[in-house]
Structures are given as C-alpha cells and as structure tokens.
N, CA, C and O atoms as a printed pandas DataFrame, in Angstrom:
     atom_number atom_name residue_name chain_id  residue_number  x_coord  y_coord  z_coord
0              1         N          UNK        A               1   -7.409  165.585  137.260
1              2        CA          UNK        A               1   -6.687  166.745  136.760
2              3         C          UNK        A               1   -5.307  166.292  136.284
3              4         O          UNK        A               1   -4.673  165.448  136.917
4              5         N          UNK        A               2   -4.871  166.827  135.227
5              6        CA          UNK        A               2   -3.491  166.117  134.493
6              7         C          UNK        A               2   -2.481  166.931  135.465
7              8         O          UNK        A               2   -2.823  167.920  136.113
8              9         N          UNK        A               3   -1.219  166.379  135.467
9             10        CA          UNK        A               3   -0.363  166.755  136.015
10            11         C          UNK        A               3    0.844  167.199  135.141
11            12         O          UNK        A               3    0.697  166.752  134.004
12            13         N          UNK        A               4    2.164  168.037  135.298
13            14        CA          UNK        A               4    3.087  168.253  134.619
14            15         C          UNK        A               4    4.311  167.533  135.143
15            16         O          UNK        A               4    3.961  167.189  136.272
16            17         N          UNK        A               5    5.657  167.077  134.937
17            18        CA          UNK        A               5    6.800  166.839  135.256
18            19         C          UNK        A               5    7.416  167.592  134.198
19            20         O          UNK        A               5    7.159  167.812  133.015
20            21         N          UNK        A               6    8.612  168.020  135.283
21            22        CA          UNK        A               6    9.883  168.876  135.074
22            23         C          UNK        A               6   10.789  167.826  135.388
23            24         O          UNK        A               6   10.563  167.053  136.319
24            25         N          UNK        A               7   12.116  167.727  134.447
25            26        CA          UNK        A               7   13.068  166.670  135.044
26            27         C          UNK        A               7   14.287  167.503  134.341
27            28         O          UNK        A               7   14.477  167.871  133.182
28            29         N          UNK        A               8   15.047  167.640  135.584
29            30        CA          UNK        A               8   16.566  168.445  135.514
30            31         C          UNK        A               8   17.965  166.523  136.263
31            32         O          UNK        A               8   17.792  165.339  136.554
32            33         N          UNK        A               9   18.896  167.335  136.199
33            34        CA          UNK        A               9   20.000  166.866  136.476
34            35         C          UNK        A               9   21.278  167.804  137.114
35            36         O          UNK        A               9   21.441  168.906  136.590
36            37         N          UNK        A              10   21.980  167.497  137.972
37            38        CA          UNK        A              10   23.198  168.731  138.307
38            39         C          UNK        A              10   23.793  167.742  139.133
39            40         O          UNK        A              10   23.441  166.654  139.589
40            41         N          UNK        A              11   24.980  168.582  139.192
41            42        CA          UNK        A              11   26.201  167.791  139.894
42            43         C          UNK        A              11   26.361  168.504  141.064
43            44         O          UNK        A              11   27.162  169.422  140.886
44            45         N          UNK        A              12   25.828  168.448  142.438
45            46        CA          UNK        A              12   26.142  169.044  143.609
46            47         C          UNK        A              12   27.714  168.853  144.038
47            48         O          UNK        A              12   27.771  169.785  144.841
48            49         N          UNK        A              13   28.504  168.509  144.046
49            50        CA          UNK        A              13   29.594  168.476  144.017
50            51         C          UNK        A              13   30.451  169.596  143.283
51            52         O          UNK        A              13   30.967  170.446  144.009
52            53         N          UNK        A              14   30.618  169.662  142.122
53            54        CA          UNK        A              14   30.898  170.972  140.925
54            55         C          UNK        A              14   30.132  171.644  140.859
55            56         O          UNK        A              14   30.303  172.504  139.996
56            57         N          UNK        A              15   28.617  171.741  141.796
57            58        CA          UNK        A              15   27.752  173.355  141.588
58            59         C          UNK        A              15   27.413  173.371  140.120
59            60         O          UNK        A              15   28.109  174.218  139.560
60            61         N          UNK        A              16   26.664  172.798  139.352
61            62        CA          UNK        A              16   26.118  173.130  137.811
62            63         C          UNK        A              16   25.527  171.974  137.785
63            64         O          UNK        A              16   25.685  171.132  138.670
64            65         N          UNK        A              17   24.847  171.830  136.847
65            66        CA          UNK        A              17   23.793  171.071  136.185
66            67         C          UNK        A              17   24.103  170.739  134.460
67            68         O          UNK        A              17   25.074  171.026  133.760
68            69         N          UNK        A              18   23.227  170.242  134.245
69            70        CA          UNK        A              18   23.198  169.821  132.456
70            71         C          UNK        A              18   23.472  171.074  131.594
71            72         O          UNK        A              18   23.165  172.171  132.061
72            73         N          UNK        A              19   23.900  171.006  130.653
73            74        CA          UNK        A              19   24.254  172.249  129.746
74            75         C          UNK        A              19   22.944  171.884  128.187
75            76         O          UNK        A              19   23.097  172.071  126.980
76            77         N          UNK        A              20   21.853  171.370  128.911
77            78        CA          UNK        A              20   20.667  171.243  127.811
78            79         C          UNK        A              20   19.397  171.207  128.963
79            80         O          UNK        A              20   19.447  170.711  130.088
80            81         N          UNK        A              21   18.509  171.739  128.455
81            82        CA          UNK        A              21   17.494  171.124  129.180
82            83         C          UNK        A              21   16.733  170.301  128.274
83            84         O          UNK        A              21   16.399  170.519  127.110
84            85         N          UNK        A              22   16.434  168.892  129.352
85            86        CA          UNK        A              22   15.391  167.973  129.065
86            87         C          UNK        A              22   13.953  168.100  128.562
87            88         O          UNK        A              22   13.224  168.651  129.387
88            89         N          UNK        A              23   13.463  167.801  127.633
89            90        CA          UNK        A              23   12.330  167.855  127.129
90            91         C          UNK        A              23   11.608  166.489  127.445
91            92         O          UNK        A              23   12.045  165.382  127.131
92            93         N          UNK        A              24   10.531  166.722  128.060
93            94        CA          UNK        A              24    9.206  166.052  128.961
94            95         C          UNK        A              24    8.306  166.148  127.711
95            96         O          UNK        A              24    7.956  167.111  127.029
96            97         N          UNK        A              25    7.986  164.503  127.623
97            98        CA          UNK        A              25    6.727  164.345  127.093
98            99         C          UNK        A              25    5.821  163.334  127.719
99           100         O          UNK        A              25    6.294  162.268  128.112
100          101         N          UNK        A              26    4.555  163.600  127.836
101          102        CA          UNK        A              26    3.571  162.831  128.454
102          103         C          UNK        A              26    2.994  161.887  127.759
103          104         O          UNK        A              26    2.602  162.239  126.646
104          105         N          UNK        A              27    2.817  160.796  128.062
105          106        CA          UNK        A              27    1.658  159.380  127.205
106          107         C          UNK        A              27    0.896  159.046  127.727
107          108         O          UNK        A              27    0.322  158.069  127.246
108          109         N          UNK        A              28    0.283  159.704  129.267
109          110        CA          UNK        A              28   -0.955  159.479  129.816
110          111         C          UNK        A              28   -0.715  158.356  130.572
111          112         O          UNK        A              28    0.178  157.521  130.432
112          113         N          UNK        A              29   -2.186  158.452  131.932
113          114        CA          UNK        A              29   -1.692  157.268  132.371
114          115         C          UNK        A              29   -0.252  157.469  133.854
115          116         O          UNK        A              29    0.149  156.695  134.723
116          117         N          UNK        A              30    0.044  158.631  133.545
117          118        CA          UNK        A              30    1.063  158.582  134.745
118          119         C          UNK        A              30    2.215  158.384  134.084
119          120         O          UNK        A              30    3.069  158.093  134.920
120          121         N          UNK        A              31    2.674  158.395  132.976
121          122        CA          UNK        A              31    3.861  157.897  132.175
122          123         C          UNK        A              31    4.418  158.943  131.135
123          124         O          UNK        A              31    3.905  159.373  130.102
124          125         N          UNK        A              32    5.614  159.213  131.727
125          126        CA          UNK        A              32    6.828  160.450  130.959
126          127         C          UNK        A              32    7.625  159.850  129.933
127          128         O          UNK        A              32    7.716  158.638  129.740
128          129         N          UNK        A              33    8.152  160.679  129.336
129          130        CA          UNK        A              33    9.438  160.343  128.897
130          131         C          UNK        A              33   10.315  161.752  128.609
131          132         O          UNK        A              33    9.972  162.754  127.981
132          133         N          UNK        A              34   11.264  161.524  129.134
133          134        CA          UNK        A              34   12.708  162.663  129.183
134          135         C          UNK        A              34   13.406  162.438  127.892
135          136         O          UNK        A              34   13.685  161.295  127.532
136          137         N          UNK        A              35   13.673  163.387  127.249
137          138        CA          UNK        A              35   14.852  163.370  126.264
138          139         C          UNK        A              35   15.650  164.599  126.319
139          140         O          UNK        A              35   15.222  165.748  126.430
140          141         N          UNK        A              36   16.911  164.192  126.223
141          142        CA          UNK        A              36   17.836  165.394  126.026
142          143         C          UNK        A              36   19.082  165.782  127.673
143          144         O          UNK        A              36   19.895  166.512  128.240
144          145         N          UNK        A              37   18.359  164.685  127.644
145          146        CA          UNK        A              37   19.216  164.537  129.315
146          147         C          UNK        A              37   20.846  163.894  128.635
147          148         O          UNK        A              37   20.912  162.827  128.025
148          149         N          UNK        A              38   22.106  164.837  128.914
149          150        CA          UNK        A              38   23.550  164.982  128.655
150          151         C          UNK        A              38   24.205  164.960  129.719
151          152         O          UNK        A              38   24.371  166.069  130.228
152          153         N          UNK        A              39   24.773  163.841  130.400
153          154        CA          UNK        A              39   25.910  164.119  131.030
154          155         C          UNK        A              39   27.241  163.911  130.468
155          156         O          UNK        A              39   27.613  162.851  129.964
156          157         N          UNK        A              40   27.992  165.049  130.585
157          158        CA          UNK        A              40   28.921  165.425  130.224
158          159         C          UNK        A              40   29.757  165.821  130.459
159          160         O          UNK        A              40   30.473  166.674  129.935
160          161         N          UNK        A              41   29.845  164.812  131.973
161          162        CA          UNK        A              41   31.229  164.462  132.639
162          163         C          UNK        A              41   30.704  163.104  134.288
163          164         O          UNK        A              41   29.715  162.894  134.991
164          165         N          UNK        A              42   31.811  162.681  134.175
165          166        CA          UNK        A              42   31.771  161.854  135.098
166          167         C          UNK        A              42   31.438  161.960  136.554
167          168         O          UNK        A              42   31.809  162.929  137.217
168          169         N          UNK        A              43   30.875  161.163  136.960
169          170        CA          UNK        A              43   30.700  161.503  138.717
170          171         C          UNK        A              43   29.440  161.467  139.255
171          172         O          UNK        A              43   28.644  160.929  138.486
172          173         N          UNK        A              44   28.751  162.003  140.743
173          174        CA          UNK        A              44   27.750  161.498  141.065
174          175         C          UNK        A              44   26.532  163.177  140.548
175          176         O          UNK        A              44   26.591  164.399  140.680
176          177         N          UNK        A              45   25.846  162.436  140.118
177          178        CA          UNK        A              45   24.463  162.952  139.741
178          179         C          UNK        A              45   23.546  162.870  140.063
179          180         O          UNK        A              45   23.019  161.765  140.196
180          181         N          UNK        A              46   22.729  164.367  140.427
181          182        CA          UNK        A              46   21.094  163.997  140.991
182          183         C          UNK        A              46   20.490  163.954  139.947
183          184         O          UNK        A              46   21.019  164.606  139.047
184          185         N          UNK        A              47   19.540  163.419  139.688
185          186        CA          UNK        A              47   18.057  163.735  139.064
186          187         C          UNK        A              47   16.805  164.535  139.682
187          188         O          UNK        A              47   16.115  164.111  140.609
188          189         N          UNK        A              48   16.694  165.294  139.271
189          190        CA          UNK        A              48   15.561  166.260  139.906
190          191         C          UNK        A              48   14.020  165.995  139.101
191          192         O          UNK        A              48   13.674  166.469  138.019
192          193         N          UNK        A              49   13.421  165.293  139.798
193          194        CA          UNK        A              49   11.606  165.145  139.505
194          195         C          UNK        A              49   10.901  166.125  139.795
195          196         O          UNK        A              49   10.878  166.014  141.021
196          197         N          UNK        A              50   10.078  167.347  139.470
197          198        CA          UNK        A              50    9.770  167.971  140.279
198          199         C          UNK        A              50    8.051  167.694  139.357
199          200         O          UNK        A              50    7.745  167.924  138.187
200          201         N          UNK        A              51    7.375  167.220  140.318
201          202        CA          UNK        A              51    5.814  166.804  139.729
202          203         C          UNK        A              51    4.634  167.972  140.578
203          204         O          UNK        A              51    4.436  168.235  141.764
204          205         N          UNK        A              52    3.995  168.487  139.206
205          206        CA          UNK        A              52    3.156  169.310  139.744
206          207         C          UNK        A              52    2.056  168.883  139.313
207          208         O          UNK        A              52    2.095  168.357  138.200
208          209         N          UNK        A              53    0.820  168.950  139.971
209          210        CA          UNK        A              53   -0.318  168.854  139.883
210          211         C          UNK        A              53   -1.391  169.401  140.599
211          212         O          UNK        A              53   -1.654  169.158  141.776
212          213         N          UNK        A              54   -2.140  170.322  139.672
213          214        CA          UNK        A              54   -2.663  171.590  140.751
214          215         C          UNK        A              54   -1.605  172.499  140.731
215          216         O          UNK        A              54   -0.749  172.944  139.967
216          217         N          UNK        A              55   -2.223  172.648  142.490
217          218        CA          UNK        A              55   -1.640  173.489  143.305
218          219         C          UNK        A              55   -0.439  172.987  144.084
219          220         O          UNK        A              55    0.297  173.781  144.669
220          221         N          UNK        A              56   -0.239  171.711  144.099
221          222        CA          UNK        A              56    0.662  170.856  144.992
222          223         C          UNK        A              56    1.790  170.622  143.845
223          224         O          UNK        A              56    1.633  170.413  142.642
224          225         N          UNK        A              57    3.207  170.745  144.763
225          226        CA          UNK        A              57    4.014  170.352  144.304
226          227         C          UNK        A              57    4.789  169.537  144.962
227          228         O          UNK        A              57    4.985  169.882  146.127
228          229         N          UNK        A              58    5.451  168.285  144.521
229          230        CA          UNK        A              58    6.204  167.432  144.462
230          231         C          UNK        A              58    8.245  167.488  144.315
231          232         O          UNK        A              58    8.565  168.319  143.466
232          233         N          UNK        A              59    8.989  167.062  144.710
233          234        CA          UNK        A              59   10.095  167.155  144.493
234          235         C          UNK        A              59   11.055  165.594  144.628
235          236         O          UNK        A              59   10.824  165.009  145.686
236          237         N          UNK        A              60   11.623  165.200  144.109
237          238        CA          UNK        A              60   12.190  163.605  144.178
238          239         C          UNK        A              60   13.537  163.806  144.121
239          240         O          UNK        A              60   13.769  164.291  143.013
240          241         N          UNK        A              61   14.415  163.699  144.666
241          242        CA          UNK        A              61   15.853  163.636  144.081
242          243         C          UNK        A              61   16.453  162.224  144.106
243          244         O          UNK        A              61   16.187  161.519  145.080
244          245         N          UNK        A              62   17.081  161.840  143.324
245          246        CA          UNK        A              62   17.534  160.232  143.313
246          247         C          UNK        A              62   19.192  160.607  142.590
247          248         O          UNK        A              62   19.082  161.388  141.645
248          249         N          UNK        A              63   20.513  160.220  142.860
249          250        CA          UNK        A              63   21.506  160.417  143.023
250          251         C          UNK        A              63   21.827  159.246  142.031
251          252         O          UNK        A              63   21.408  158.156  142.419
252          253         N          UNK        A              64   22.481  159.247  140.836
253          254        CA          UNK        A              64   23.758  158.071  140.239
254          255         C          UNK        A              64   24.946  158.524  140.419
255          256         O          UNK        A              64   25.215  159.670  140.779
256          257         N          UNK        A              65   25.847  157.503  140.138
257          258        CA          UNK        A              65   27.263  157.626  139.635
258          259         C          UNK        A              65   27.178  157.386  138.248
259          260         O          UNK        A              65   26.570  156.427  137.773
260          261         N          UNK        A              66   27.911  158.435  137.443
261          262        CA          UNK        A              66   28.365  158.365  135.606
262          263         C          UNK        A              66   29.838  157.864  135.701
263          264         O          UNK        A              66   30.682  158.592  136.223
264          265         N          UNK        A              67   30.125  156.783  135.266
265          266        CA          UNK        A              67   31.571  156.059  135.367
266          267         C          UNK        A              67   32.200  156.674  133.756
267          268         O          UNK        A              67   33.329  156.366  133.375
C-alpha cells in the first residue's frame, strides 16, 4: 500500500513555522522530495515528518540550527 509524507518546519522557540508550505513529491520506492521549504530567519528548527500509511501514522521531529 503506498504511503503519503507531509513535511512542515517551525521554530518552537518564536511559536510559528514556515510562511510557505512545502510541496511533497514521491519517486517510489520509499523516496520524497520537499520543495519550498523557506527559512526565513535564523535559529534552531524542527523538521516535522509526518508519514502516513493506511491507517497508521508516523511522526519524526529532527531539530537544525540556521546560522
């Protein structure tokens, strides 16, 4: 059964997120690609994975710094 990904970004620190949302495209195989991902200001950033498939959902958060 194919699966979907959602991929966001926000700054828990300043309370907001990206001022675009990311557009998800699939190439099969288990393999995404994000475009449209803007940060547009400095500091630490989550990335939000949220992988659905089915009925089950998934959630990943992974944290950078934007220098």
């Amino acid at each position: 059964m194919p699966g979907m990904l959602r991929v966001d970004a926000r700054m828990p620190a300043h309370g907001h997120g990206m001022n675009y949302v990311a557009k998800v495209k699939a190439f099969g195989a288990g393999r995404y690609q994000a475009d449209g991902l803007l940060f547009h200001m400095p500091g630490r950033w989550e990335f939000v994975f949220d992988v659905m498939v089915g009925a089950n959902h998934e959630r990943v958060v992974h944290s950078v710094t934007v220098q």
